[in-house]
C-alpha positions in Angstrom: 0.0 0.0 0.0 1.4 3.3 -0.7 0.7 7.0 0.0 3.1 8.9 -1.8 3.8 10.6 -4.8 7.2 9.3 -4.9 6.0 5.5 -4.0 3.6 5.9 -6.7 6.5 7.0 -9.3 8.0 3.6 -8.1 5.4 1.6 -8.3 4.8 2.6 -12.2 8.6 2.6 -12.7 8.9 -1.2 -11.3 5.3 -2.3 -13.6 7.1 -0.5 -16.7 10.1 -2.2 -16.3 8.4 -5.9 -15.6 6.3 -5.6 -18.6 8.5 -6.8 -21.2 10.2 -9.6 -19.7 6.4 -10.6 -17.8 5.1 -10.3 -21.6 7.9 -12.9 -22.7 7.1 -15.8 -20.2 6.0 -18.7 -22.4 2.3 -19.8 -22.0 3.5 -22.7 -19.7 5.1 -20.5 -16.9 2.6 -17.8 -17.3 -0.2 -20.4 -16.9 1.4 -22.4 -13.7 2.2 -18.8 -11.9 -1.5 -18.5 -12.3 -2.1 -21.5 -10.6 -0.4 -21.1 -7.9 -2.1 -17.8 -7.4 -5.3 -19.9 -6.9 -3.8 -22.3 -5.0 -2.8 -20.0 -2.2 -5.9 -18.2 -2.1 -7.6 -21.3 -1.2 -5.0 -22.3 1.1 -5.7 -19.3 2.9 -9.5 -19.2 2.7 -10.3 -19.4 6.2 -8.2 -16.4 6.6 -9.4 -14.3 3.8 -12.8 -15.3 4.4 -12.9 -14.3 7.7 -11.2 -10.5 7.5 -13.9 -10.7 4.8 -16.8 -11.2 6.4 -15.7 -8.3 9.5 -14.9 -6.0 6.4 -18.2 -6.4 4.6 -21.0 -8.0 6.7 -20.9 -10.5 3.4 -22.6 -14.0 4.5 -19.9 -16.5 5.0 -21.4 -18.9 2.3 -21.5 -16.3 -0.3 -17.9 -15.5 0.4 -16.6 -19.2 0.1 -18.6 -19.6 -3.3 -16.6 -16.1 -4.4 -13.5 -17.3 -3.4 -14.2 -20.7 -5.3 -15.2 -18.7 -8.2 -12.4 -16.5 -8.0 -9.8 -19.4 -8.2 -11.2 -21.3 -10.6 -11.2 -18.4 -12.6 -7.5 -18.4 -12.5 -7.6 -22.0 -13.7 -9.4 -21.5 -16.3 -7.5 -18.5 -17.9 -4.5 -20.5 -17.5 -5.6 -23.4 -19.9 -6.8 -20.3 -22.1 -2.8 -19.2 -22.1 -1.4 -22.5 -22.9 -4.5 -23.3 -25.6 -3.1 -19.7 -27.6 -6.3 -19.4 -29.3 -6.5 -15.7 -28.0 -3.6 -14.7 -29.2 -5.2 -14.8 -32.8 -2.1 -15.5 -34.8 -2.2 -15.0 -38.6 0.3 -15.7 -40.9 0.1 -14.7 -44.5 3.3 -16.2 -46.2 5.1 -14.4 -49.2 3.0 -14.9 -52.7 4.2 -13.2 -55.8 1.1 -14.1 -57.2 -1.1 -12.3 -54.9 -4.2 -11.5 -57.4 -3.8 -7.7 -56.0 -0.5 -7.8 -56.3 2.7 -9.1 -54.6 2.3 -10.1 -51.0 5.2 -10.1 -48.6 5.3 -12.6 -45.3 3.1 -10.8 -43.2 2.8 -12.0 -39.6 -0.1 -10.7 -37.1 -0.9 -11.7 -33.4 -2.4 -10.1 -30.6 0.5 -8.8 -28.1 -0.1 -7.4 -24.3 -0.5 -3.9 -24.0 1.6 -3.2 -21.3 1.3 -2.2 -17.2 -2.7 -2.1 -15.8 -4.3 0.0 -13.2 -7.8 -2.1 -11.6 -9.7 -0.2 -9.8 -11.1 -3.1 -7.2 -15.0 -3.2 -6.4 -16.6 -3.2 -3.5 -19.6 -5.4 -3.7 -17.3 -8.3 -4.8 -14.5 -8.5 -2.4 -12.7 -11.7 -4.4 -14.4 -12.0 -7.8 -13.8 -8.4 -8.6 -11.5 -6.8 -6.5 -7.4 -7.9 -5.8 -7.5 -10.9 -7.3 -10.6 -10.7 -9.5 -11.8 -10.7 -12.9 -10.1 -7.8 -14.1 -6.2 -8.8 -12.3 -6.9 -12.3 -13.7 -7.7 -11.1 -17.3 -4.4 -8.6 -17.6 -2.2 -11.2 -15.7 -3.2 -13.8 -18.4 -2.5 -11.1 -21.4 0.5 -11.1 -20.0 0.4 -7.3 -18.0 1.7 -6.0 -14.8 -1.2 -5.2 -12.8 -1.4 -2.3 -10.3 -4.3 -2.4 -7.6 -6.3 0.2 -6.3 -7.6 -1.5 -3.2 -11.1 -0.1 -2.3 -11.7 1.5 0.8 -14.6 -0.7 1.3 -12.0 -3.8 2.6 -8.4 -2.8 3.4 -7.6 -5.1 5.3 -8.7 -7.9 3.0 -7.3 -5.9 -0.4 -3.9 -6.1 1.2 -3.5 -9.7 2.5 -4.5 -10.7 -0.9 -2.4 -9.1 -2.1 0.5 -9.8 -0.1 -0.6 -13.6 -1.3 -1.1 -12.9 -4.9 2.3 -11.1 -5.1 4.3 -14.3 -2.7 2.7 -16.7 -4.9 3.8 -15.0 -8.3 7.4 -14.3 -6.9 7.5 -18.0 -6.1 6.4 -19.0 -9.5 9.4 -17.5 -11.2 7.4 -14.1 -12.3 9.7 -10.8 -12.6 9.7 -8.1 -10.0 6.9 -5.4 -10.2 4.1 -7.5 -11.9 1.7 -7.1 -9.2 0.9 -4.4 -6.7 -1.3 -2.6 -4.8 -2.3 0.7 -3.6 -4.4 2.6 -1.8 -6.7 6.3 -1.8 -8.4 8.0 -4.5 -5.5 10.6 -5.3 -3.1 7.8 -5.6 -5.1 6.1 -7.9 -5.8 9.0 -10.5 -2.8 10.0 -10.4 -1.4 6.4 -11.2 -4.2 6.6 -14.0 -2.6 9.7 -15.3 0.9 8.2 -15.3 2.2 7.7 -18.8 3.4 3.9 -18.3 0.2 2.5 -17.2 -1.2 1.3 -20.4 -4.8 0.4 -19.4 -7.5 1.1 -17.0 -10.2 -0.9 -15.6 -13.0 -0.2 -12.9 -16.3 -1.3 -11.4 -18.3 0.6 -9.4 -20.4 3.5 -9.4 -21.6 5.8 -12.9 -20.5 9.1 -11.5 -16.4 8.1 -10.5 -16.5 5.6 -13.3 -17.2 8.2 -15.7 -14.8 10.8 -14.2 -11.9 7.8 -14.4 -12.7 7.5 -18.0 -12.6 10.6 -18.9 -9.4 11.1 -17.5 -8.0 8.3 -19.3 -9.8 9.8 -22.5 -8.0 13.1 -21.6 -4.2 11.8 -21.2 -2.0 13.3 -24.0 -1.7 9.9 -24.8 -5.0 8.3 -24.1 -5.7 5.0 -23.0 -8.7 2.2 -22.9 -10.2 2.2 -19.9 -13.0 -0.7 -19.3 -15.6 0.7 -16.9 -18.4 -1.3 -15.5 -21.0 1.6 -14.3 -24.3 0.5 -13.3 -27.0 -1.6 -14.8 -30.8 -2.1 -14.0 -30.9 -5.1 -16.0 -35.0 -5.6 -17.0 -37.0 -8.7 -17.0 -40.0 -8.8 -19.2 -42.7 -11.1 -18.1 -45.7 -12.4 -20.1 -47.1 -14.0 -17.1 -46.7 -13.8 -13.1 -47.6 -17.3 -11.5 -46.3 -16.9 -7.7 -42.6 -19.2 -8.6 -42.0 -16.5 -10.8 -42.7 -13.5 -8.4 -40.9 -16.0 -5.6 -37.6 -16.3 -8.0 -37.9 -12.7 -8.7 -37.8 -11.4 -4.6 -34.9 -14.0 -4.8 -32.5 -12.4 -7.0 -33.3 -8.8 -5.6 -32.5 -10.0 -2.2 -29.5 -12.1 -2.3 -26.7 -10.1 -1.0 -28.7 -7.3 0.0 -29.4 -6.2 -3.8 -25.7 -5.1 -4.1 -25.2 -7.3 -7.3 -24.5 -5.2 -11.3 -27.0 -8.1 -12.5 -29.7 -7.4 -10.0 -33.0 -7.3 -11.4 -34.3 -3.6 -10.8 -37.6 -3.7 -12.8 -39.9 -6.4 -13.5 -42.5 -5.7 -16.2 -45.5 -7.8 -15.9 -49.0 -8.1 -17.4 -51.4 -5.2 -15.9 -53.8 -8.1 -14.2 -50.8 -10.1 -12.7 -51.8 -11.1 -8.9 -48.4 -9.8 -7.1 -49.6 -10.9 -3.9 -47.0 -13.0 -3.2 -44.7 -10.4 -3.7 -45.1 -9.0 0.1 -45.4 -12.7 1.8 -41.8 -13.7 -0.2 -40.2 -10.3 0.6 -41.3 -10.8 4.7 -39.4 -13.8 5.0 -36.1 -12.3 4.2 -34.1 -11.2 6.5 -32.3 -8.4 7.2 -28.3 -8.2 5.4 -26.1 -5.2 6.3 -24.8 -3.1 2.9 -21.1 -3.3 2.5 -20.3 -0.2 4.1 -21.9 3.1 5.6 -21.9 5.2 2.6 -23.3 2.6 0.4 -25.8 2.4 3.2 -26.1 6.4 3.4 -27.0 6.3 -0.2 -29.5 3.2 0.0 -31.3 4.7 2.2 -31.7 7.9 0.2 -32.9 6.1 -2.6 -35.5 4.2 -1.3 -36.8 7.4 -0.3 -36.8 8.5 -3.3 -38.7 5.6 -4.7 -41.1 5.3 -1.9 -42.3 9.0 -2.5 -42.4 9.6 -5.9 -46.0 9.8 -7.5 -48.1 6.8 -8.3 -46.5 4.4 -6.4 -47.9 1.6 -4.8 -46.0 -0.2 -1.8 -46.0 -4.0 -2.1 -43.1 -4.4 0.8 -42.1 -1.3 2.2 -39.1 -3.0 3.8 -36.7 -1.6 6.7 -33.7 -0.2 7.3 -31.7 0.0 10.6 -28.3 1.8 11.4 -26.3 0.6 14.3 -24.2 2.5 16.6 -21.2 2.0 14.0 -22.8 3.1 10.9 -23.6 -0.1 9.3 -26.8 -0.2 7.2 -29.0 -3.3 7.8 -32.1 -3.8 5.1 -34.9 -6.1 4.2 -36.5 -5.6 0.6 -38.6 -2.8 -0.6 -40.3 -3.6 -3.5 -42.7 -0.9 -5.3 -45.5 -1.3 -8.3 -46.3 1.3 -11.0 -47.9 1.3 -14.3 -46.3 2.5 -17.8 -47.8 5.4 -18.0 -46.2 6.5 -14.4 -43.0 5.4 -15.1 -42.7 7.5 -18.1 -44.6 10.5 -16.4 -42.0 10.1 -13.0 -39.3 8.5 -14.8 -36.5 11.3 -13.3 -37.3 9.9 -9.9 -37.7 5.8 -10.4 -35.0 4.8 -13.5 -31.6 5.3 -11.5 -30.1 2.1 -10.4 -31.0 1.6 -6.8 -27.7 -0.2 -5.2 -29.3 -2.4 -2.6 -32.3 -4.5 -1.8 -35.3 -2.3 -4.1 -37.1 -3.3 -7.1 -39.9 -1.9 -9.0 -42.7 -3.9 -10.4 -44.2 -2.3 -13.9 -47.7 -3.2 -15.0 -48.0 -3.2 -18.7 -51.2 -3.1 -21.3 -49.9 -3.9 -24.3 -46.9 -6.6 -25.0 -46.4 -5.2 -28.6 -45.6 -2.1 -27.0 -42.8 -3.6 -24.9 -39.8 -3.2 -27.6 -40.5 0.3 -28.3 -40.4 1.2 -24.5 -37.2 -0.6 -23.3 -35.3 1.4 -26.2 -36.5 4.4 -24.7 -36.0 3.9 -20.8 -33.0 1.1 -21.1 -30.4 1.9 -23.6 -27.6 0.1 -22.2 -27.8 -2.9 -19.6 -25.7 -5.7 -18.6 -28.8 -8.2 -18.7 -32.1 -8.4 -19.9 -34.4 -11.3 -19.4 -37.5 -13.0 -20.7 -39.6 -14.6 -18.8 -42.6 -16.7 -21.6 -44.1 -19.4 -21.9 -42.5 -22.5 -24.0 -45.4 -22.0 -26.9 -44.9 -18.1 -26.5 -41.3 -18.6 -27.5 -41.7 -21.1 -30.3 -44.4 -18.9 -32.2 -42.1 -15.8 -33.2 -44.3 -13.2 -31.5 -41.5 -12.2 -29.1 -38.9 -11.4 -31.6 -39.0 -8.2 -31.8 -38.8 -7.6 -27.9 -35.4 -10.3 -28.3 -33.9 -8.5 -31.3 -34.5 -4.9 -29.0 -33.5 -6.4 -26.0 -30.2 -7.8 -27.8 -29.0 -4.3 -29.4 -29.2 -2.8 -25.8 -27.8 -5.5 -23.5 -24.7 -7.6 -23.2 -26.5 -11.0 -21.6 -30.0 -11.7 -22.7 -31.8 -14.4 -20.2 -34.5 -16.8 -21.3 -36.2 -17.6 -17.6 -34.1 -17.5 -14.7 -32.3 -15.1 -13.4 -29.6 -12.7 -14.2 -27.7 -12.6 -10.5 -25.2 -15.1 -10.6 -22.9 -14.7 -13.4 -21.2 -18.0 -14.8 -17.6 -18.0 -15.4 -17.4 -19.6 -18.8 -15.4 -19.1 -21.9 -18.8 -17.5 -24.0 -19.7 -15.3 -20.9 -20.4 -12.2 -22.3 -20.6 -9.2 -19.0 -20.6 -6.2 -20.4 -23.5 -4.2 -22.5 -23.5 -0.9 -24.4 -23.3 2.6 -22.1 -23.8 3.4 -19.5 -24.0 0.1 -18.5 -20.1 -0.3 -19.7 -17.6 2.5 -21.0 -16.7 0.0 -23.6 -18.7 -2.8 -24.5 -16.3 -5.9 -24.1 -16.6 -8.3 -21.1 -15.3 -8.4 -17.4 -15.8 -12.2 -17.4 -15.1 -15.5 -19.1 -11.6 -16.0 -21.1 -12.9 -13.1 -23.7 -12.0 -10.9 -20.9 -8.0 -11.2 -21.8 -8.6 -9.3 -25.1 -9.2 -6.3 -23.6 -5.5 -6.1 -22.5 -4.2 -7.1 -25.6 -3.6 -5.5 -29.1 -2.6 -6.3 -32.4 1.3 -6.3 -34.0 2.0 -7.1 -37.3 5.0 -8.2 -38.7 6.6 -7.5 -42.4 9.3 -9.1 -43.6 10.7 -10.0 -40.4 13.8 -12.8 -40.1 12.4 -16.0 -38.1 15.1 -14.7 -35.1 13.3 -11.7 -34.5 10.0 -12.9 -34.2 7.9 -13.6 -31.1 7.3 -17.1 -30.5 4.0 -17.8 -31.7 4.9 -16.1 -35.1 8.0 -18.4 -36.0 7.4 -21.4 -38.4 8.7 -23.8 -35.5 5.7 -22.9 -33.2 7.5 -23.4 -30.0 4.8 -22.8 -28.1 2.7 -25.0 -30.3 0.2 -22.6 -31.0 -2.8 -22.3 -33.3 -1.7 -20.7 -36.5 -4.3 -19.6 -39.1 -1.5 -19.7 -41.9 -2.5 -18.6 -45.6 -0.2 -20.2 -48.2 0.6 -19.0 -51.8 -1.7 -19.4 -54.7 -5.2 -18.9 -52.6 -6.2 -15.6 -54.1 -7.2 -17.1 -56.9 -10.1 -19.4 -55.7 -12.0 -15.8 -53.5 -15.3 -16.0 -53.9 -15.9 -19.3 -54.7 -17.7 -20.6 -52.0 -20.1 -17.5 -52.2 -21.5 -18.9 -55.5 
C-alpha cells in the first residue's frame, strides 16, 4: 500500500520495467504462476474469508462460493494461455502471385498492452477486486497489474495481495508485476501516469465516468474498461407466484448489491403480485457493504417510496447501528407505464441495494419500443414466456431490442449469478459499460491485448508464436501461396 507521490513513481517505474520480460514468459510459466495464485488463495481461505466477512458483513457462504469462483477463474485462464487461441495468430506467407499484387510474409498476433491499473469493487471482495476478474484477465495477457484496493475492505485488499504477489514471486514471475495501492488521489494519479497502459474499474456511474474521462484526456489516451451500473430488465408475459418468488430471490440475495440485479420487473397489468409481500417478509435483514453505500440506499429508497403513483408491495426496513452499518430487508414498489414515463426522473436510476420496481404493462407489442426508450444500455435483460410463447415468433421483436441494448439476454431464470465460462459475455453498451467488451469469461484477456504485425521480419526476431517452428505449439491460421485465386468461390 502506498501513500506517496514518490511510492507511486516507483510503483509505475517497477510495472514498466516488468512488462517486457512478464510479456515474454511462455504460456507454460505464465499459466502455472496463475495457478499457484489460486492455489494459495484457497489455502488461505479461512483467513481471507474471515477478514472478509468483519470487512463487509458478506454472509460467510457467499464468500466461500466467491473465493471458489475467484480461483477457478484463474484456472481457467490458464488453460486459455497454454491453448493460444486468444492470441489470434495470422500468418500470410510471401505470394508473388497475390491477385492484388505481390504479397510479402506478413505476420499478425495479438500482443499485451503493457502495465494495468484495476480499480477493485466493493460489492465483490474476491471476484472483482485484488485478485478478480479484471487482475486475472491482464495477468493472463500477460500485463503488470497495479491495484487500487477499495476502501470498502483494506484489510482484506492487502493480505491478498500480499498472497497474490508471494505466490507470483515463487512462480518465477519478474519483480513489479503485481501491486497494490491505496486512496483515491493515488489512484488517479497512477491513471494519469504515462506507463500505465490500461484502465479498468467497477463501481459507481459518477467516478466511473470521471476515471474515463481522465484516461480519455491523457496526452496519450488509453482504454479504460468501466463497469457503471445496470438495472438489467426482466420482461414477463405472465406472473404465477414461482415466478414473483424467484424474482424477490434475485433482488434479495446479498442485500441487492449485485451489477446483475434485477431492478424492474415488467409484468402483465392483471398479474396477482400478492406474493410479492409474503416472499419479501421472510427475508431477512443483510447489512450493505459499508456506511456510505448504506447512506446512499437509504436515500434512494426514499426517493422511490415517495415519488408519485407508487404503490408499496413491501415497504421494507432499514436500521443503522451504533457503527454506521446499514441493515435492510427488501422494498419492493409497483407502477404502471404510464407512471414510469410521467416520474421517470425519480424511479429509472439504479438503486444499489435490496429495491425493485414492479411495472404493469397493457400492451406486450408495445414492450420493444419502450425498453429502447427507458433502457439503452444494460448488462442483462431477461425473458420470462411461456414454452409455446417462444416457439411462435411473437417475441422477436422484444429479443432483437433487448439484444442491441444489452450484453446478456436471459431466457427464464435469473440474471444474479454470473457463470464464469469461456462464452460469458458481462458487459453491454453505455452506461452500463464504457466500452462494450466483457469483465468475465476468457474473452475478458482481449481487452489487454492489441494487435502487432510483422513484415518481412527474419524468423530470429520474431515472437514465439509467429516463428514457423511454433515453439509454443500454438494455433496458427497460416495462408499459403496461390489462394487468391479461388476468392469468392464458396459464395457462389
Amino acid at each position: 500500500m502506498t501513500d506517496t507521490d514518490t511510492t507511486i513513481d516507483e510503483i509505475a517505474r517497477a510495472a514498466a520495467t516488468s512488462a517486457r520480460t512478464f510479456a515474454r514468459t511462455s504460456p507454460t510459466e505464465r499459466g502455472a504462476a496463475l495457478v499457484a495464485v489460486a492455489d494459495a488463495l484457497e489455502a488461505s481461505g479461512p483467513e481471507l474469508v474471515a477478514i472478509a466477512m468483519r470487512e463487509t458483513g458478506l454472509a460467510e457462504a457467499r464468500l466461500n462460493g466467491e473465493l471458489r469462483r475467484t480461483a477457478w477463474q484463474l484456472r481457467l485462464f490458464a488453460d486459455t494461455i497454454v491453448d493460444g487461441s486468444y492470441l489470434d495468430v495470422r500468418i500470410d506467407l510471401a505470394d508473388p502471385e497475390y491477385v492484388i499484387g505481390p504479397r510479402p510474409d506478413v505476420r499478425r498476433m495479438l500482443e499485451p498492452v503493457g502495465p494495468v491499473l484495476n480499480f477493485a469493487a466493493s460489492n465483490f471482495p474476491f471476484a472483482f477486486s485484488v485478485a478478480g476478474g479484471d487482475s486475472a484477465a491482464a495477468l493472463a495477457a500477460g500485463c503488470p497489474v497495479v491495484v487500487k484496493a477499495h476502501s470498502g475492505h483494506p484489510d482484506l485488499s492487502r493480505r491478498t495481495a500480499e498472497i497474490v504477489a508471494r505466490a507470483l514471486r515463487e512462480a518465477g514471475m519478474p519483480d513489479g508485476v503485481f501491486q497494490l495501492i491505496s486512496g483515491q488521489q493515488n489512484g488517479v494519479a497512477l491513471l494519469k501516469d504515462e506507463r500505465i497502459r490500461a484502465g479498468a474499474f467497477t463501481g459507481s456511474t459518477h467516478v466511473g465516468r470521471m476515471l474515463a474521462d481522465i484516461a480519455a484526456s491523457r496526452a496519450v489516451p488509453i482504454p479504460f474498461y468501466g463497469e457503471l451500473g445496470s438495472v438489467n430488465p426482466v420482461y414477463a408475459t405472465y406472473a404465477d407466484a414461482a415466478l414473483l418468488d424467484g424474482f424477490v430471490t434475485s433482488v434479495s440475495g446479498s442485500a441487492g448489491q449485485l451489477c446483475t440485479k434485477p431492478g424492474f420487473l415488467f409484468v402483465p397489468e392483471d398479474a396477482d403480485l400478492s406474493s410479492i409481500t409474503s416472499s419479501a417478509a421472510a427475508v431477512a435483514e443483510h447489512r450493505l457493504l459499508n456506511p456510505g453505500i448504506g447512506r446512499s440506499f437509504t436515500q434512494r429508497r426514499e426517493d422511490v417510496l415517495g415519488a408519485e403513483g407508487v404503490t408499496v408491495l413491501s415497504a421494507g426496513e432499514i436500521r443503522t447501528d451504533d457503527a454506521g452499518q446499514t441493515y435492510a430487508t427488501p422494498t419492493v414498489v409497483t407502477v404502471d407505464v404510464d407512471t414510469l414515463l410521467a416520474h421517470r426522473e425519480a424511479l429509472l436510476e439504479e438503486s444499489f441495494g435490496p429495491l425493485s420496481v414492479v411495472v404493469r404493462y397493457r400492451d406486450r407489442a408495445a414492450l420493444p419500443a419502450l425498453h429502447a426508450e427507458l433502457f439503452p444500455g444494460n448488462l442483462t435483460s431477461t425473458v420470462h414466456a411461456r414454452p409455446e410463447e417462444l416457439a411462435d415468433g411473437s417475441l422477436g421483436e422484444l429479443v432483437d431490442t433487448l439484444a442491441e441494448t444489452s450484453g446478456r439476454v436471459l431466457f427464464g431464470g435469473w440474471p444474479t449469478g454470473v457463470s464464469v465460462t469461456p462464452a460469458m459475455q458481462h458487459g453491454g453498451p453505455y452506461p452500463a459499460t464504457t466500452s462494450d467488451a466483457t469483465s468475465v469469461g476468457t474473452a475478458a484477456i482481449t481487452r489487454f491485448l492489441r494487435g502487432v504485425a510483422y513484415q518481412g521480419a527474419p524468423q530470429e526476431l520474431l515472437p514465439a508464436p509467429l516463428r514457423d517452428d511454433n515453439p509454443w505449439n500454438v494455433p496458427q491460421r497460416r495462408s499459403e501461396p496461390g489462394l487468391s485465386t479461388s476468392w469468392g468461390s464458396f459464395a457462389r
